[in-house]
Steps between C-alpha positions, in 0.01 A plus 500: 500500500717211570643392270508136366802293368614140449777376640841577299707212429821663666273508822762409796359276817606638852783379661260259729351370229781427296662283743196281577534423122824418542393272750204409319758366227730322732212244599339701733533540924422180560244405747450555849668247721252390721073504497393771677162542654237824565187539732186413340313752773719773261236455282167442679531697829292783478742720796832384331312613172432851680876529657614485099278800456631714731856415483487505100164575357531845785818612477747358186479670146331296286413539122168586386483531077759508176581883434333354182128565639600888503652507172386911454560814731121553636420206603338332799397150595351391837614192681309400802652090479767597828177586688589840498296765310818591225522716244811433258586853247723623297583869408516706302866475525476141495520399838331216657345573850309312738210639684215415733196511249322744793379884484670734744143643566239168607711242435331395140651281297615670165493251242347190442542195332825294430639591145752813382299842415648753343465837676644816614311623760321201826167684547320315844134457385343597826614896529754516211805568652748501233865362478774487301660138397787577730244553803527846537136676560408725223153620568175440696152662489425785722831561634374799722324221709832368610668818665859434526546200330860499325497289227795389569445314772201264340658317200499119491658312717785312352654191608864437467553359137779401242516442096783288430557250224157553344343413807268757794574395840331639817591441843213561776729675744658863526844383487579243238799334333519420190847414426443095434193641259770717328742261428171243405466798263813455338465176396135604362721762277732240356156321409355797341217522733431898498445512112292190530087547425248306660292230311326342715343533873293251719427460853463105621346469836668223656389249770812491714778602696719751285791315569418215389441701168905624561622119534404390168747785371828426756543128376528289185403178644122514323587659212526150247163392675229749554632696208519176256278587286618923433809543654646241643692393176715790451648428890718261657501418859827625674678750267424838725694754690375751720596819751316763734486925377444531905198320584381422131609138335623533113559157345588387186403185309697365168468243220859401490471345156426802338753721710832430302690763352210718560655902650339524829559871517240534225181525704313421160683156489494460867091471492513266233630288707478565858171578692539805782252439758477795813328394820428806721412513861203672545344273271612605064591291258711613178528246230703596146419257243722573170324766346264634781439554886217336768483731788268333751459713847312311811236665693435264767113542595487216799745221616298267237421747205761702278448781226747436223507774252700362194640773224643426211726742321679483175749700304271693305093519346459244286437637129368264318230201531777218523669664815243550657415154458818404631489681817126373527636117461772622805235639736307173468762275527627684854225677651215256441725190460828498718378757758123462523449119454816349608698722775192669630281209518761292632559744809128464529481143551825492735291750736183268485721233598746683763175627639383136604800508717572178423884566506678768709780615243583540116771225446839681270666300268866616369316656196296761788765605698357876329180442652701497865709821489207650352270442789846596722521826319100542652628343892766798495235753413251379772788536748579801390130661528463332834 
C-alpha cells in the first residue's frame, strides 16, 4: 500500500520552478509584445479535429489517472474514455501496467464498469480464462482442448506505460518516449504528488473543442472577470512567468504583495503564494492549489464535445468531520464552481459562437500570447505526423 504523507515543510521546489518564482517576484515576464491571432476552423473543423487525433491523440504519451486511483498492490480499474478498451493494474509488486481490457481467447472484455476493484486474479466471464494483475495467463478450463497452447504466449497485451510523479501514463504506440513525462514527474515529486490520496473524482462532458478547454488555463487575461465571484480576487492580471518541459507549458502566477521576505526554496511557502499551473499537449491539466492537486486529463470525444475527468488529491484521508468538510468546501468551490460553471461553460459558449462562423480567428491580446505557442506546440506535432 502506498503510502500517504503531507507535504514536509523543508520540501524543496525543482530548479524550474524555483526560478519562475523568482520571476514571479520580480514583477513577472511581462506581456507579449504584440496581439497574436489563431484559426477559429482549429476548433470547429471536424478533419483538422481528426489530424489532432492521429498526430497526438494516436501516437504521443498521454496521462490517463493519479497513481492515487491504485493506491493497493491488486488492483485494477478499466478506462475506456481514450476510446480504447484499457485496463490500468497494479501488482503485486506494485507496478502500474496498462493493458487492453481483451481476453487472449474471444476477445471478451474482462472487467466492467469504471471504478478501482480490488483483485488478484481478471477472470473473463464468458470461458474463465484466468490472469494474473500483471497479465500473465494463469489458468483456463479444459486445457486439454487447446493442444499446444503455451501459456506464455497468451497474457494481456500491454501497452507501453510509465508511473512517474504520482501520475500513470500510456502511450498507444510500441515505441514511446517518455523523457518530457519524466522530468513532468519531477516537478510532481517536489509537490508531493505520489503520497497524495484521491478525494474526489468527476467526469464533465463538455460541449466543445478541447482546446478551447486548454486556453482558459495558458492565460490570465479572464481570470479578475469570469472568476469574480470565486477566484478572481486572490489574482492580479500580469504577474506570471512561464517555460516549456519539451512540449508541456509550466507557468507560474504570484501575488506580489504577499511575496516579501518569503524563502522561495520552501515549496510549502512557495504555494502560499504562487499558483503552478501545467498545460500538457495531448490535452492534461495539473493545477496545485496550496494544500492540494486538480489533475484534469482530456479525452476528446468529437471536434465539438470533450470528456474532462477532474481528480482531486490531497495530502492525506481526512480524519475527522471538520476536514473533511474542508476538502468538501474545496471540491465545490473548483470542480463545480471555477471548472464546471465558469471555464467549462465558458468554452461552451465560445464554440456555439465560433461555430456561427461569424468571425474567422480568435483575436490575442498581450495577456494570450500562451494561448499561441500552445496551439504552435500542436502545428509542430501535425507536421511532424504528416
Amino acid at each position: 500500500m502506498r503510502e500517504a504523507s503531507t507535504i514536509s515543510p523543508q520540501a524543496l521546489p525543482t530548479a524550474g520552478q524555483h526560478a519562475l518564482a523568482r520571476l514571479v517576484a520580480s514583477g513577472g515576464e511581462g506581456r507579449s509584445a504584440q496581439m497574436n491571432s489563431v484559426p477559429a476552423s482549429v476548433y470547429t473543423d471536424p478533419e483538422h479535429f481528426q489530424r489532432e487525433r492521429r498526430a497526438l491523440y494516436d501516437r504521443l504519451p498521454q496521462i490517463l489517472v493519479p497513481s492515487a486511483l491504485l493506491p493497493d498492490n491488486g488492483m485494477a480499474l478499466p478506462h475506456d474514455a481514450t476510446g480504447r478498451p484499457l485496463l490500468i493494474t497494479r501488482d503485486a509488486e506494485g507496478k502500474a501496467h496498462v493493458f487492453l481490457n481483451v481476453c487472449r481467447h474471444r476477445g471478451t472484455r474482462l472487467v466492467e464498469g469504471a471504478e478501482t476493484q480490488c483483485t488478484k486474479k481478471l477472470v473473463c466471464p464468458y470461458h474463465a480464462w484466468t490472469y494474473a494483475v500483471d497479465g500473465r495467463l494463469l489458468a483456463l478450463p479444459r486445457p486439454d482442448t487447446f493442444p499446444g497452447l503455451d501459456k506464455n504466449t497468451m497474457g494481456l497485451i500491454e501497452l507501453p506505460s510509465l508511473e512517474a510523479g504520482g501520475l500513470i501514463w500510456f502511450a498507444p504506440q510500441e515505441v514511446a518516449d517518455f523523457t518530457y513525462a519524466r522530468a513532468l514527474g519531477e516537478d510532481m515529486d517536489a509537490f508531493g504528488t505520489p503520497h497524495h490520496v484521491l478525494f474526489r473524482r468527476k467526469t464533465h462532458e463538455v460541449r466543445a473543442n478541447w482546446k478551447l478547454i486548454m486556453d482558459a488555463f495558458l492565460e490570465s487575461y479572464h481570470v479578475t472577470r469570469l472568476h469574480a465571484k470565486t477566484i478572481g480576487p486572490f489574482f492580479k492580471d500580469g504577474v506570471t512567468a512561464g517555460d516549456m518541459i519539451g512540449p508541456f507549458a509550466r507557468s507560474a502566477v504570484g501575488r506580489l504583495e504577499e511575496m516579501e521576505g518569503v524563502d522561495l526554496t520552501d515549496m510549502a511557502a512557495l504555494r502560499r503564494v504562487v499558483t503552478f499551473a501545467y498545460q500538457l499537449v495531448p490535452g492534461a491539466l495539473i493545477i496545485p492549489s496550496p494544500d492540494y492537486i486538480n489533475v484534469m486529463v482530456m479525452m476528446p470525444q468529437a471536434h465539438d464535445f470533450t470528456l474532462v475527468e477532474d481528480f482531486m488529491l490531497i495530502p492525506e484521508q481526512p480524519a475527522t468531520d471538520k476536514a473533511r468538510d474542508h476538502w468538501e468546501r474545496s471540491w465545490a468551490l473548483l470542480d463545480g464552481g471555477v471548472f464546471a460553471s465558469e471555464d467549462f461553460r465558458a468554452a461552451e459558449l465560445g464554440q456555439q459562437g465560433l461555430s456561427t462562423g461569424a468571425i474567422p480567428e480568435l483575436t490575442l491580446g498581450t495577456l494570450e500570447g500562451g494561448i499561441r505557442r500552445f496551439h504552435e506546440t500542436i502545428e509542430e506535432a501535425l507536421r511532424a505526423a504528416d
